[in-house]
C-alpha positions in Angstrom: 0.0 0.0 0.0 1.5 3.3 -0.6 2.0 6.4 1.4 -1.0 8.7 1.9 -0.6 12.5 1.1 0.5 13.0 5.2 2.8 10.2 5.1 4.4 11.5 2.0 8.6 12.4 3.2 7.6 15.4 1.0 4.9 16.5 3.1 5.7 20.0 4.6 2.9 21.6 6.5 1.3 22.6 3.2 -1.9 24.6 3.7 -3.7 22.9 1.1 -3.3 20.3 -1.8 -6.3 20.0 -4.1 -6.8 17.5 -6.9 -9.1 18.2 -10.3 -10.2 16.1 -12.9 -12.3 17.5 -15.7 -13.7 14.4 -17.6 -14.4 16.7 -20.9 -11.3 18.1 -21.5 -9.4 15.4 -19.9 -7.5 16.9 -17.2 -5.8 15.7 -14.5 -4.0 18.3 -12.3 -3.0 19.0 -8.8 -2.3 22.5 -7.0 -0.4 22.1 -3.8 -0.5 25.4 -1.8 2.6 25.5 0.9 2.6 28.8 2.2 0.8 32.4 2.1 2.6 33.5 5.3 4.2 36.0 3.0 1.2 36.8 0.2 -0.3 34.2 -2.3 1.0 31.2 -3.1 2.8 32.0 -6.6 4.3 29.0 -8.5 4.3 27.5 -12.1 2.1 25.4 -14.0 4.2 21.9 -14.9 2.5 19.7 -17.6 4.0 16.2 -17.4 3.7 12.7 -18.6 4.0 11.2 -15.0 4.4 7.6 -14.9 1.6 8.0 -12.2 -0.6 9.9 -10.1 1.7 9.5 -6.7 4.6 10.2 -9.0 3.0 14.1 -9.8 2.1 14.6 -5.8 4.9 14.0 -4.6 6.5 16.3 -7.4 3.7 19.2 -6.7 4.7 18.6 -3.1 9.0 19.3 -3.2 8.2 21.5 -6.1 5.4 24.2 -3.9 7.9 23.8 -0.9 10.6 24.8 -3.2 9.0 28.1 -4.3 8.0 29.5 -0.5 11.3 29.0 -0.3 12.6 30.8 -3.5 10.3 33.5 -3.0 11.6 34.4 0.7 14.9 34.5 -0.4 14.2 36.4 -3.4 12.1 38.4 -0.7 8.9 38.9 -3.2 5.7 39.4 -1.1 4.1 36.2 -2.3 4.0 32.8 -0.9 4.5 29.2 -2.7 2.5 26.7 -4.9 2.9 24.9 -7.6 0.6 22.8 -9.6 1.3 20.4 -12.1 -1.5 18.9 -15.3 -0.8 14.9 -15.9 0.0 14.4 -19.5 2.1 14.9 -22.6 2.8 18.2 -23.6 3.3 17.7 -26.8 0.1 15.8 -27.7 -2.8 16.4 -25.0 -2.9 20.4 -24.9 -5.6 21.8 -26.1 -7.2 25.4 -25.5 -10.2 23.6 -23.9 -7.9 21.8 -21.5 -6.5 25.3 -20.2 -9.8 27.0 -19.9 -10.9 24.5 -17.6 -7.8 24.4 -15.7 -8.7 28.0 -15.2 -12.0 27.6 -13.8 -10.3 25.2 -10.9 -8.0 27.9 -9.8 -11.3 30.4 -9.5 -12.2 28.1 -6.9 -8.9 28.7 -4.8 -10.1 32.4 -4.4 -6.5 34.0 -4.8 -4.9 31.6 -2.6 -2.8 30.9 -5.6 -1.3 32.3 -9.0 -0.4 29.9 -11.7 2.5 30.7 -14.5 4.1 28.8 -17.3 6.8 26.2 -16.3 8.5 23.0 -18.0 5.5 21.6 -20.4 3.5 24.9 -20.4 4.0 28.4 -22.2 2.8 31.8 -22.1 0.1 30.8 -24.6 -1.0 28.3 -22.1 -1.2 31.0 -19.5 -2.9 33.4 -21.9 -5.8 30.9 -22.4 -6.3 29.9 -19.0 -6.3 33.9 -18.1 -9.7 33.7 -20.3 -11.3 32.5 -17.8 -9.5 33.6 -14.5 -8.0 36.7 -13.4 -5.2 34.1 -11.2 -2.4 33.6 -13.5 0.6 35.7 -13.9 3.5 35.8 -17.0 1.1 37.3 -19.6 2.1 38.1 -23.1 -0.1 41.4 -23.5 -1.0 44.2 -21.8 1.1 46.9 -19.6 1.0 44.5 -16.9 2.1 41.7 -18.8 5.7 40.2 -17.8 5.9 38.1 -20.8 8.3 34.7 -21.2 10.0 34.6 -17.5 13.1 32.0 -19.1 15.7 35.0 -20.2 15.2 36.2 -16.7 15.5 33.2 -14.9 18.7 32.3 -17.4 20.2 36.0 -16.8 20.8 35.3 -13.1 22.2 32.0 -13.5 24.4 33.1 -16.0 25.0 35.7 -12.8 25.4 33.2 -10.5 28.0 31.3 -12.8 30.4 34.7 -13.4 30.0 34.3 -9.3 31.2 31.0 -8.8 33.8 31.7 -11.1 35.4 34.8 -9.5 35.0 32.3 -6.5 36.6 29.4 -7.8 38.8 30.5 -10.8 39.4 33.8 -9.8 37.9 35.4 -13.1 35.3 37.6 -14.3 34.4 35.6 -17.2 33.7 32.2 -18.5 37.0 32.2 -20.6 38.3 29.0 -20.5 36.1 27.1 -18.3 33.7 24.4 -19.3 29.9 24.1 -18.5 27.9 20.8 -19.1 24.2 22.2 -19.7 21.9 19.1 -18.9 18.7 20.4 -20.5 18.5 22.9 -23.2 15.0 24.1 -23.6 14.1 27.5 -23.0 16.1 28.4 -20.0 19.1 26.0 -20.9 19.1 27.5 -24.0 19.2 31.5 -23.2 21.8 30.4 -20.5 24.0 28.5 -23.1 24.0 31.2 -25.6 25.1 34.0 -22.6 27.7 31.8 -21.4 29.1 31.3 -24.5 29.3 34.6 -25.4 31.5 34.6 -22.0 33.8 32.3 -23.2 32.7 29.7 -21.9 33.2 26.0 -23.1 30.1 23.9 -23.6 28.8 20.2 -23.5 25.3 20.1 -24.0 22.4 17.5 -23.4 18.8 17.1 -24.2 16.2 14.8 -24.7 14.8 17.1 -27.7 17.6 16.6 -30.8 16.2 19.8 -32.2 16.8 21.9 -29.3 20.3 19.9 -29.3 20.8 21.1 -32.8 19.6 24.4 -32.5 22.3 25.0 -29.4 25.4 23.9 -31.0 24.7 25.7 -34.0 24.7 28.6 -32.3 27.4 28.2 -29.5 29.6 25.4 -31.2 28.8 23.0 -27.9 29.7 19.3 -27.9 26.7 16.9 -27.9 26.6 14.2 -25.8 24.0 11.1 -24.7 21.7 12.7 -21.3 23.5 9.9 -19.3 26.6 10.6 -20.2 26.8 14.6 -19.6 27.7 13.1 -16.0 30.7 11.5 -17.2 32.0 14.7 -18.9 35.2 16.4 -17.6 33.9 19.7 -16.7 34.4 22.8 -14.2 30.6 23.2 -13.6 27.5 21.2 -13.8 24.6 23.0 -14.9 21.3 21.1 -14.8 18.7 22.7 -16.2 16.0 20.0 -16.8 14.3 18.2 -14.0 15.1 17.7 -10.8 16.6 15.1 -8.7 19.6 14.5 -10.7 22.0 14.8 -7.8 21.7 11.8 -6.3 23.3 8.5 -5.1 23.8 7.2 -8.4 25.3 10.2 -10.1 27.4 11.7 -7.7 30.9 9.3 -8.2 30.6 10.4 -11.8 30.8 14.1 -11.3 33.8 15.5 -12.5 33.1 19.2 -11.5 34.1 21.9 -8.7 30.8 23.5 -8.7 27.1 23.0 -9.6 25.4 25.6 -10.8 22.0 25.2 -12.9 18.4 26.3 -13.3 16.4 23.0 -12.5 14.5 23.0 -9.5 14.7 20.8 -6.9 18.3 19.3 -8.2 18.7 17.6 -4.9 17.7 14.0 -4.7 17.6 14.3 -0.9 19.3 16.6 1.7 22.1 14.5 2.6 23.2 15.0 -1.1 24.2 18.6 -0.5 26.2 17.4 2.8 28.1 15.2 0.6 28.5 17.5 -2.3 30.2 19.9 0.7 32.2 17.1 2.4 33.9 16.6 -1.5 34.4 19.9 -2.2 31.9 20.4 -4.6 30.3 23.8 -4.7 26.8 23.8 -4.6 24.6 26.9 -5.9 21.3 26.2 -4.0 18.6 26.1 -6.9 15.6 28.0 -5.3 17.6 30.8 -5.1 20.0 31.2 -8.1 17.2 30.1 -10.4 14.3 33.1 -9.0 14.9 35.7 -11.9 11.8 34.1 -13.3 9.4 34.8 -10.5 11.0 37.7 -10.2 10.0 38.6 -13.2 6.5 37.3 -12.9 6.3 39.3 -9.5 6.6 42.5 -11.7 3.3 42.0 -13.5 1.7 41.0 -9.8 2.9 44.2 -8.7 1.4 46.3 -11.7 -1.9 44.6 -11.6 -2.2 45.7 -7.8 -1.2 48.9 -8.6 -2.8 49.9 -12.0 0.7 50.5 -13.1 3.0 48.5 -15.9 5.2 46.1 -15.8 9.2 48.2 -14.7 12.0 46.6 -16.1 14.2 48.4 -13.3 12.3 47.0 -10.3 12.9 43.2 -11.7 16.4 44.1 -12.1 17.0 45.8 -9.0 15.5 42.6 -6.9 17.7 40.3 -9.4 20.7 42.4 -8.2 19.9 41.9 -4.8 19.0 38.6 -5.3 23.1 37.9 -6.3 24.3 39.5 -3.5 22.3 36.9 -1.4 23.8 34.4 -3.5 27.1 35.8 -2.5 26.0 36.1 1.1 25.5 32.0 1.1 28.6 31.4 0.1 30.5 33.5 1.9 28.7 32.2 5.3 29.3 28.5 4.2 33.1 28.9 4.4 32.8 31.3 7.5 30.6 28.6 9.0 31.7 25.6 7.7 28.3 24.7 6.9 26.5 23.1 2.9 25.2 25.9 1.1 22.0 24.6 0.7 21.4 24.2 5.1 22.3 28.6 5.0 19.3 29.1 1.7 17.2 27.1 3.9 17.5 29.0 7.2 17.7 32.6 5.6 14.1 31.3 4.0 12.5 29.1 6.9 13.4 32.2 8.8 11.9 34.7 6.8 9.1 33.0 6.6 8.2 32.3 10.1 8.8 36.0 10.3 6.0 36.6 8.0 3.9 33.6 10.0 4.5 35.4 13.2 3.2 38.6 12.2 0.3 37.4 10.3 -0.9 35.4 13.6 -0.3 38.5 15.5 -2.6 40.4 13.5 -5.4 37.8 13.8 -5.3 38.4 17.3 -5.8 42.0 17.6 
């Protein structure tokens, strides 16, 4: 018999997990809502294949947790969800499908915000927002935020020109090597920045024409997706799903440092321990990977206000966003402590912050 929901391991105090089915249109999605301690939950919409229907909960689960997080550090006043549709991206969208994912997430009230994510688009969003006013990364409009991936890619890239003035003692990619695991629309804006650093690159991809498309536009080496953890390489950047660092993969790393766009890129916990304990640097993924919702914020922001989306405000919380970055890893040497234990207790604690407060106010 398998777990239930409260049994999960990925389980964390969420507020609320809710399950629809729409028999007409044929979806199957789940919307896990962790935390509004900080403003609604704000997280994108993942369309899957999922081998099964535990498989997508207990991805919805690690994935929601994953944004209150991200959205602390990137301190945005929203919480974190996440919601993911069972099926194939490629063959079961349909407008239909989207409209009625829409009319579920009326029934939430606000609690939560969808936006594009791995599976979906902004075209996706725009139809869903047809029928509900709680979905963020429009297309059109003064509000609208657009395609959040050249965002979230921009402060990667960042956080890579960190690690290597860390590491290598350089301002630019010149000379170093990045395997890219992943080269849709974030691994791709990422590859083409840090090859126009100087960067070195061995790509991977389940799609051949994204593969293509890359390495004729960067000159990066193609290699099998098992074999980009084989690769002799100074940084590992994964940028598909997550879980790839984990017990099976982690003798085969030939890298100093990891740092990629994929969420969740820890297997479990003890994986960044380990990473540490070999003297791998580990960028924490929540937080070098929020120039998206960032991004997404933005438009949040202008539809509250009346105003339009401002370019300078997502740049100015990016900014800040890298000198967190830098923050972590200066307090993990000063400490002696895995990067990913500091992201975690600069984001637990700002959010019990937000808790505190928002009990406190209930009481008065």
């Amino acid at each position: 018999m398998g777990k239930t929901l409260f049994e999960s391991p990925s389980f964390a105090n969420h507020e609320g997990v809710h399950a629809f089915y729409d028999e007409k249109t044929g979806l199957k999605a789940i919307v896990a809502v962790h935390s509004t301690a900080r403003g609604p939950a704000v997280g994108g919409t993942r369309m899957w294949n999922y081998a099964s229907s535990a498989e997508a909960l207990e991805d919805v689960l690690r994935l929601s947790k994953g944004m209150s997080y991200k959205n602390a550090v990137a301190d945005l006043e929203m919480g974190g969800g996440k919601s993911v549709i069972i099926g194939d991206s490629r063959t079961q969208k349909t407008p239909e499908l989207f409209h009625a994912f829409g009319r579920y997430l009326n029934g939430l009230g606000g609690h939560y915000y969808a936006a594009e994510d791995v599976g979906t688009s902004v075209e996706d969003i725009a139809e869903a927002r047809k029928v509900t006013e709680y979905v963020l990364g429009l297309k059109d409009g003064p509000e609208a935020s657009g395609d959040p991936s050249p965002v979230t890619a921009e402060g990667v890239f960042r956080s890579n020109l960190v690690v290597a003035r860390r590491l290598f003692k350089q301002d630019d990619m010149t000379g170093l090597t990045v395997a890219i695991q992943g080269v849709g629309h974030v691994g791709a804006y990422l590859a083409e920045k840090l090859h126009k650093a100087g960067a070195k690159l061995i790509i991977t991809d389940v799609n051949q024409a994204n593969l293509e498309a890359v390495a004729a536009k960067t000159g990066a080496e193609i290699v099998a997706p098992d074999a980009i953890y084989d690769v002799a390489a100074d940084i590992y950047a994964p940028c598909a799903l997550g879980a790839t660092l984990n017990p099976q993969t982690l003798d085969r790393l030939k890298v100093k440092a990891v740092c990629g766009a994929a969420n969740n890129q820890l297997a479990t916990a003890d994986i960044g321990d380990e990473l540490f304990k070999r003297g791998i640097l580990y960028s924490p993924d929540y937080v070098i990977n929020g120039g998206g919702i960032i991004n997404v914020a933005s438009e949040m922001n202008a539809r509250q206000t009346g105003g339009a989306y401002d370019p300078s405000w997502v740049e100015g919380k990016l900014s800040r966003l890298m000198e967190t970055f830098e923050e972590i890893l200066e307090r993990s040497v000063v400490e002696n402590k895995p990067t990913h234990l500091i992201a975690d207790a600069i984001a637990e604690a700002r959010i019990k912050a937000a808790a505190d407060k928002k009990a406190a106010a209930l009481k008065l």
